[in-house]
N, C-alpha and C positions, 0 to 999 in steps of 0.2 A: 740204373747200374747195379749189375750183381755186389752185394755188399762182401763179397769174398774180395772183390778189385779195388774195394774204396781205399783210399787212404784215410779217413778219419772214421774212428767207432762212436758208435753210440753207447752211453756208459752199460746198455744192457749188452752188446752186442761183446763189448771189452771183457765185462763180467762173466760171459759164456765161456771166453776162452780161456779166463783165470781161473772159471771155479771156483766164483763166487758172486755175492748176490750183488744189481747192479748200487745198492745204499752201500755197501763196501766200496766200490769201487768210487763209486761221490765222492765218499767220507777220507778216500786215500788222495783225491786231489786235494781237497782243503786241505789236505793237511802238508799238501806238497809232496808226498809218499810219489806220485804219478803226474809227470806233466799232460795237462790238458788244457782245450782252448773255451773260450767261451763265447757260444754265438752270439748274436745280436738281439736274439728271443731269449736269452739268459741260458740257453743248456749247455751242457758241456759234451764236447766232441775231446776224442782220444786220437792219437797216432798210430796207427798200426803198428807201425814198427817200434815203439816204445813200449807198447802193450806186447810185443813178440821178446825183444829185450826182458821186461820185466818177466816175463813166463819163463825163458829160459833160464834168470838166475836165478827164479824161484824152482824148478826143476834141478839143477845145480846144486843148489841148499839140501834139497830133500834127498837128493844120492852121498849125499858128503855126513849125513846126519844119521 
């Protein structure tokens, strides 16, 4: 499946869209910053549309700032 369709990212795949690196993006789930799930092999998958959310408020921020 084109991973444009997926609904869940890979933390590098989330990282791309954020602009930034995917140990950032890790490092924002532990800490609860970003909801994400955790497979059954221990990695962690993102939401698309959570990761689209977080992009736009961070877009948001940076026009307001």
């Amino acid at each position: 499946m084109d991973p444009a369709q997926r609904e869940y990212l890979t933390p590098r795949e989330a990282a791309q869209m954020l602009g930034v690196s995917p140990k950032t993006v890790v490092r924002w789930a532990a800490e609860r910053r970003i909801p994400s799930l955790v497979t059954l092999g221990g990695h962690r998958r993102f939401k698309r549309e959570e990761i689209e959310h977080l992009l736009q408020r961070m877009s948001e921020a940076d026009e307001s700032s």
